[in-house]
MIDO-248613 format. One record per residue (C-alpha): x, y, z; residue in one letter. Coordinates in Angstrom, 3 decimals. Example, Ala and Ser with C-alpha at 12.3 -4.5 7.8 and 13.67 -1.06 7.14 Angstrom:
2
REC     east    north       up residu
REC   12.300   -4.500    7.800      a
REC   13.670   -1.060    7.140      s
% end
This chain:
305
REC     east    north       up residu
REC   36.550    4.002    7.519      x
REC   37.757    5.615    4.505      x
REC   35.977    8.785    3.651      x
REC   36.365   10.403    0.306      x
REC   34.037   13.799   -0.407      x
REC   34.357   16.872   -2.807      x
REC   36.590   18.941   -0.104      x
REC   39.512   16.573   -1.354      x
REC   38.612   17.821   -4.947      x
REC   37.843   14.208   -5.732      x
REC   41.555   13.222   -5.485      x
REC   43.083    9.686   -5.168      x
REC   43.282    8.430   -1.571      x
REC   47.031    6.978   -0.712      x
REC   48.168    6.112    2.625      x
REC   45.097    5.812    4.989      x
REC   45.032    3.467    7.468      x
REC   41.997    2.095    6.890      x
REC   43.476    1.285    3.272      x
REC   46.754   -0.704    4.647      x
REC   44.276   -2.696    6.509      x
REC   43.183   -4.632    3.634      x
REC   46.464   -4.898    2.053      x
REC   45.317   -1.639   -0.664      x
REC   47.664    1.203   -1.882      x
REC   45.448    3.242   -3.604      x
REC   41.429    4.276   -3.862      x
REC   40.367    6.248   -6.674      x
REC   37.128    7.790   -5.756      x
REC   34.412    6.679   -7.749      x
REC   32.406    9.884   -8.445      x
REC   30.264   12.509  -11.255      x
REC   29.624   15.976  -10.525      x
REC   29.097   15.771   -6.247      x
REC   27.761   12.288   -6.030      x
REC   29.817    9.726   -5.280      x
REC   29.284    6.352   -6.167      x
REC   32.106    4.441   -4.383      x
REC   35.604    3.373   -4.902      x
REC   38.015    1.942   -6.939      x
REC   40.679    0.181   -4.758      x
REC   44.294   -0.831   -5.624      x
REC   46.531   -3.245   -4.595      x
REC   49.933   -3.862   -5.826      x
REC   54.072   -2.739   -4.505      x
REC   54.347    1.193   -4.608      x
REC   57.463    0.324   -7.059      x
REC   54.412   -0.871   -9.908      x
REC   52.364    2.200   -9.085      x
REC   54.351    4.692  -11.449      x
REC   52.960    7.920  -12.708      x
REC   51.699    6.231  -15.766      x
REC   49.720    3.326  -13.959      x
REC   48.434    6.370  -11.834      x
REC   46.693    8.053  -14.508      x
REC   45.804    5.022  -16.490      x
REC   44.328    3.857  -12.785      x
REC   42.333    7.842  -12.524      x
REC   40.890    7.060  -16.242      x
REC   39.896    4.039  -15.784      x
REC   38.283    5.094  -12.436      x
REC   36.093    7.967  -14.642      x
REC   34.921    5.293  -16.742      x
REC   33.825    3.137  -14.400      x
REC   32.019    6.274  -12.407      x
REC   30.052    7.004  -16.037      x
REC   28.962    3.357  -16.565      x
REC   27.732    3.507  -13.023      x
REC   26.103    6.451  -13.569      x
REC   24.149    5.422  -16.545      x
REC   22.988    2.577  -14.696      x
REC   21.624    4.138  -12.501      x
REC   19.740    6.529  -14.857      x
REC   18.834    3.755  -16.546      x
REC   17.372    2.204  -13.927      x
REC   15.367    5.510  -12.634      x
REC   14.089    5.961  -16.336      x
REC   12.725    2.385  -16.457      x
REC   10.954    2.984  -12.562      x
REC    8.984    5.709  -14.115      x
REC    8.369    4.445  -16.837      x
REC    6.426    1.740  -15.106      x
REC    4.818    4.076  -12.750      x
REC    3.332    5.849  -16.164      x
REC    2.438    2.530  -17.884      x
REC    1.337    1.569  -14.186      x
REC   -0.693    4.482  -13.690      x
REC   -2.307    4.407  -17.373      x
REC   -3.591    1.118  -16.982      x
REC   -5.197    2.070  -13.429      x
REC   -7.091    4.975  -15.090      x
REC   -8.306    2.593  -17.807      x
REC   -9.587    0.577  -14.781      x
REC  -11.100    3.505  -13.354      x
REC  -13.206    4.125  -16.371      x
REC  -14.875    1.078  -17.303      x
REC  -15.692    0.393  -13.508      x
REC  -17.304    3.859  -13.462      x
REC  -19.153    2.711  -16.947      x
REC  -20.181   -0.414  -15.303      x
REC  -20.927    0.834  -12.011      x
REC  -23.391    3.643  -13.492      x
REC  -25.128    1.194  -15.673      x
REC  -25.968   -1.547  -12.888      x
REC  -27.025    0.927  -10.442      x
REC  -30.410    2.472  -11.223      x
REC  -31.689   -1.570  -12.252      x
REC  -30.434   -2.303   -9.264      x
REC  -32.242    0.092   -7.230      x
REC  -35.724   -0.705   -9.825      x
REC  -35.494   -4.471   -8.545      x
REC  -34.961   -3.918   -5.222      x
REC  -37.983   -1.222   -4.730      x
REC  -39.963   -4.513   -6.952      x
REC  -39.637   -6.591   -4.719      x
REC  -39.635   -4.304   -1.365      x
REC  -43.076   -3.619   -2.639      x
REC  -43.819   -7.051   -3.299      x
REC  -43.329   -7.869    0.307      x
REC  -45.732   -5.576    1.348      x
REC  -48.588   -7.490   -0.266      x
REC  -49.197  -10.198    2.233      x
REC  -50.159  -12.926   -0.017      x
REC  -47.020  -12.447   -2.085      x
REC  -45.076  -12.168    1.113      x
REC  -46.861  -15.249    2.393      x
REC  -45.911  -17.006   -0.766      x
REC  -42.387  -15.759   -1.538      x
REC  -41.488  -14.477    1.081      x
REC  -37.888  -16.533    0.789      x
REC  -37.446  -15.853   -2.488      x
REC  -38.085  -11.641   -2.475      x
REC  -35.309  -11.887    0.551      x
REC  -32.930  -13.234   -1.368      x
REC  -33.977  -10.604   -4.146      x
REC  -33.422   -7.511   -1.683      x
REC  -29.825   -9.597    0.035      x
REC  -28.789   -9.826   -3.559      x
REC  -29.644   -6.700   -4.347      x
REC  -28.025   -5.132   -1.424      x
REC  -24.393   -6.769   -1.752      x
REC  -24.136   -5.733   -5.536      x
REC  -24.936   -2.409   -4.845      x
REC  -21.843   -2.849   -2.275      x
REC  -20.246   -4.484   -5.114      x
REC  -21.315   -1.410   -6.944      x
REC  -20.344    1.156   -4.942      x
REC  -16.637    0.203   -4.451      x
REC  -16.638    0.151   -8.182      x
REC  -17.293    3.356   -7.918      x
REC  -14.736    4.119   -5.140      x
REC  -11.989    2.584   -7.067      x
REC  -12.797    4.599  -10.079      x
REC  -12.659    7.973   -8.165      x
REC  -10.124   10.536   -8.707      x
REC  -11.202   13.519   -7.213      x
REC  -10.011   13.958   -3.265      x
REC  -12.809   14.869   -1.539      x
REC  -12.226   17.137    1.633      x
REC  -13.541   16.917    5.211      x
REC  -12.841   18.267    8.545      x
REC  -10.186   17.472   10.378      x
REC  -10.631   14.588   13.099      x
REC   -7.978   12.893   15.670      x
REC   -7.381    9.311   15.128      x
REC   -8.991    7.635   17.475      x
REC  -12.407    9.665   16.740      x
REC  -11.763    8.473   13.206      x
REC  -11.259    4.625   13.833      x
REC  -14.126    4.507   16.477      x
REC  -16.424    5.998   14.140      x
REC  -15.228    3.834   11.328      x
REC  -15.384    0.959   13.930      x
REC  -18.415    1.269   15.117      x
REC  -20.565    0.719   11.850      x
REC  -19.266   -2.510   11.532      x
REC  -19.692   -3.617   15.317      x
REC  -23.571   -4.714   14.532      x
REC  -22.307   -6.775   11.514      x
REC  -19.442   -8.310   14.148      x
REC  -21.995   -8.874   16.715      x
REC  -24.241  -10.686   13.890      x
REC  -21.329  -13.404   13.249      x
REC  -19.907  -13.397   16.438      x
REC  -16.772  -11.698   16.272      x
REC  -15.005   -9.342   18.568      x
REC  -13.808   -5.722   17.366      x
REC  -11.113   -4.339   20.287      x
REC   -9.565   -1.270   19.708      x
REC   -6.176   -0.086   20.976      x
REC   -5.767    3.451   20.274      x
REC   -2.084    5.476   21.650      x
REC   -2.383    8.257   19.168      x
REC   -4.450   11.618   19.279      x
REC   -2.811   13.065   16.807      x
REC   -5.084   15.454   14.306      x
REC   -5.522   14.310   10.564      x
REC   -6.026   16.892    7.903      x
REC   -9.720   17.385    6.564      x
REC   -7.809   16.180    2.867      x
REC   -6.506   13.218    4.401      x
REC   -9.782   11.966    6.138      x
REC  -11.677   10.867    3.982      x
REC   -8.683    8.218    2.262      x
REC   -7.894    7.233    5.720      x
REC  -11.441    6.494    6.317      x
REC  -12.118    4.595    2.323      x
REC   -8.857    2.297    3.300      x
REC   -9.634    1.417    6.942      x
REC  -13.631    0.728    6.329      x
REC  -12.015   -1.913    3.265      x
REC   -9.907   -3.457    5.860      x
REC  -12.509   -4.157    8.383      x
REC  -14.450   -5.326    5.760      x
REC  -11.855   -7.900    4.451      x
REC  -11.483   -8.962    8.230      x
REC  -14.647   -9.412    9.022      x
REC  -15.146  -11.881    5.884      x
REC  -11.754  -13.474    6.675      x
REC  -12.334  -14.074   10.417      x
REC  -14.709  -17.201   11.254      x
REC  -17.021  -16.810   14.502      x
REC  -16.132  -16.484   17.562      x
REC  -12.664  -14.760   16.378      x
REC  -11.518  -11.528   16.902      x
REC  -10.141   -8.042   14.936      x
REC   -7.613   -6.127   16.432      x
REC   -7.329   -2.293   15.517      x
REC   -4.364   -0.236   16.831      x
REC   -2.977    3.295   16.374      x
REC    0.379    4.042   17.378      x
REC    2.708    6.745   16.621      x
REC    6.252    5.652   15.232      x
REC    9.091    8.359   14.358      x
REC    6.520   11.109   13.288      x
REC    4.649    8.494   11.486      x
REC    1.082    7.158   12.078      x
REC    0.857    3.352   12.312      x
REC   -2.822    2.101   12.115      x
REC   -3.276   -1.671   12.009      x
REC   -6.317   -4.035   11.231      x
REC   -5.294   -8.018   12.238      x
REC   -7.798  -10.981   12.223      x
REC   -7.844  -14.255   13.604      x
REC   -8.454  -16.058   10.661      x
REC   -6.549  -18.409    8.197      x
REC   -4.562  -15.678    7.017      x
REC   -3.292  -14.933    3.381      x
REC   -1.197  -18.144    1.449      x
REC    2.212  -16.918    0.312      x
REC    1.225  -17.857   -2.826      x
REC   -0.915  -15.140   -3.511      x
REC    0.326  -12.100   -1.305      x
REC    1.864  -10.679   -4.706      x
REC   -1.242  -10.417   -6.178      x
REC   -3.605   -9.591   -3.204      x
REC   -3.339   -5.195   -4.456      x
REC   -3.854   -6.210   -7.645      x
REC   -7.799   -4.687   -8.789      x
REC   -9.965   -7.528   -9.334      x
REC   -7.824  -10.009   -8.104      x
REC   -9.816  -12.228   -5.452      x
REC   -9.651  -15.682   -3.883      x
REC  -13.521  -15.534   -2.738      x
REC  -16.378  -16.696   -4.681      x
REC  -18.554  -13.461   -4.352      x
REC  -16.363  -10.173   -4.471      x
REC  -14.809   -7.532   -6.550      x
REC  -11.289   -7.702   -5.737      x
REC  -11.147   -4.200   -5.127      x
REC  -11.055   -3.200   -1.607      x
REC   -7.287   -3.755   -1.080      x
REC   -6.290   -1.954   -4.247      x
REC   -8.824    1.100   -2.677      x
REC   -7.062    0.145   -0.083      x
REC   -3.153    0.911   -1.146      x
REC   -5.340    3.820   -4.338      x
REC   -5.975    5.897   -0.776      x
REC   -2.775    5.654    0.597      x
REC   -1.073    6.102   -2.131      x
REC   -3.138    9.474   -2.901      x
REC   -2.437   10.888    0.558      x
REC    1.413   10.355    0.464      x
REC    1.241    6.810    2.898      x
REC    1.870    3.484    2.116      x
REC    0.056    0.180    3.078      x
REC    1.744   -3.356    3.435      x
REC    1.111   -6.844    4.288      x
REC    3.042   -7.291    7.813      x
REC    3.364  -10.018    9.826      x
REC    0.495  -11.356   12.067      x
REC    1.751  -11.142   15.559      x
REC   -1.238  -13.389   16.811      x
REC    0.770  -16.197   14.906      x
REC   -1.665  -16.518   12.347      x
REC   -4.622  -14.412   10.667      x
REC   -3.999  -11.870    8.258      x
REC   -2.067   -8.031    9.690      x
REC   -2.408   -4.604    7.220      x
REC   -0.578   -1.572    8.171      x
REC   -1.154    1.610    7.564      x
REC    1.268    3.913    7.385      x
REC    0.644    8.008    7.366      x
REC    3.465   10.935    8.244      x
REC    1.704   13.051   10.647      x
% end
């Protein structure tokens, strides 16, 4: 392999092996400053490589080096640029879903103690008693609607104490395993990491898992099942939430992080955007893998511990 570094003093390569294998004469290292961006290889009869083809050949090579470099820059320049424009327009989410959020609320909470109160009259219960459930049902998954409004439009990190990760999934687990039991579906848990999360990361962790389980829970039908694991990878925490259910159409998976993007009829499209918002804010990543179960729908979440 031909190896060209700064120790040379960046000077043409002529004569290596590795060069006469593929028929080259010359390599004219490709590089600005101490980074090196490749190189520019030669062919022709020593005879046509005179002193001024050489230096021609070393010009050219600086050239080449500079347009690479600029591309490069270029590139980097336009990356953040989108990460600004990116992150502008998420704060301009933020803000009207905290608007919105605060102004549905307290109604919110005025109908439901109506009709609460309403059902403690037994003639009006005896009556309506139908219709003032669906009033406090409704009620209660718009204030869930509500409240990850809300949790999107947070930007302050709130702090906790530090927990391991299993006592952090099987807390998170467990207030979802009377909803599971309701429709039939089986939580497992397979937990190979004890590792210690920071009181700062806690909290995220616990926002982005309770969204998955949430999402799985929808997506599974009953009598299916959702699969949590935590393993440690290469100093990196690996916690994953799969369901048994139809899984996520190619068609979409683009858009799924995308805040208020939703294929359901009742939802906010938000709790996968809280979802990779979390992550994000505690220096992890979350992705879309591939189900192992050969079908349903597998997150990952990804953490350096």
């Amino acid at each position: 392999m031909l190896k060209i570094s700064h120790r040379s003093n960046w000077e043409q390569v002529e004569g290596d092996p590795s060069l006469g294998e593929h028929d080259f004469q010359l390599a004219y290292p490709l590089h600005r400053e101490d980074r090196i961006y490749g190189a520019l290889l030669i062919e022709g009869s020593p005879a046509s490589l005179t002193s001024e083809a050489r230096a021609v050949l070393g010009v050219l090579a600086g050239q080449v080096a500079i347009a690479i470099e600029d591309y490069h820059l270029v590139q980097e320049n336009v990356r953040l640029e989108r990460r600004v424009a990116e992150g502008e327009h998420l704060a301009a989410l933020g803000q009207m879903a905290a608007t919105v959020a605060h102004e549905i609320k307290n109604p919110l909470s005025a109908i439901k103690s109506i009709a609460q109160v309403m059902r403690e009259d037994s003639e009006m219960n005896l009556e309506y008693a139908r219709d003032l459930s669906l009033i406090v049902g409704e009620t209660d998954r718009l204030s869930q609607s509500v409240t990850q409004l809300l949790s999107f439009a947070r930007t302050q990190k709130p702090e906790s104490m530090p927990l391991k990760v299993d006592e952090l999934i099987r807390s998170v687990v467990g207030l979802f395993k009377a909803s599971a039991s309701q429709q039939n579906i089986n939580i497992t848990m397979r937990l190979e990491s004890e590792s210690e999360l920071p009181g700062g990361v806690v909290p995220a962790m616990r926002d982005a898992l309770s969204n998955l389980l949430l999402n799985a829970l929808q997506a599974t039908p009953a009598g299916g099942k959702v699969l949590v694991t935590a393993t440690v990878d290469s100093d990196h925490l690996l916690v994953v939430v799969e369901d048994s259910g139809p899984g996520i159409s190619a068609s979409v998976q683009q858009r799924i992080w995308e805040p208020f993007f939703t294929t359901k009829q009742r939802g906010t499209g938000l709790g996968l955007a809280i979802v990779r918002k979390r992550m994000e804010e505690i220096g992890g990543s979350a992705k879309l893998g591939l189900s192992h179960n050969g079908g349903g729908a597998r997150f990952e979440l990804r953490l350096a511990v």
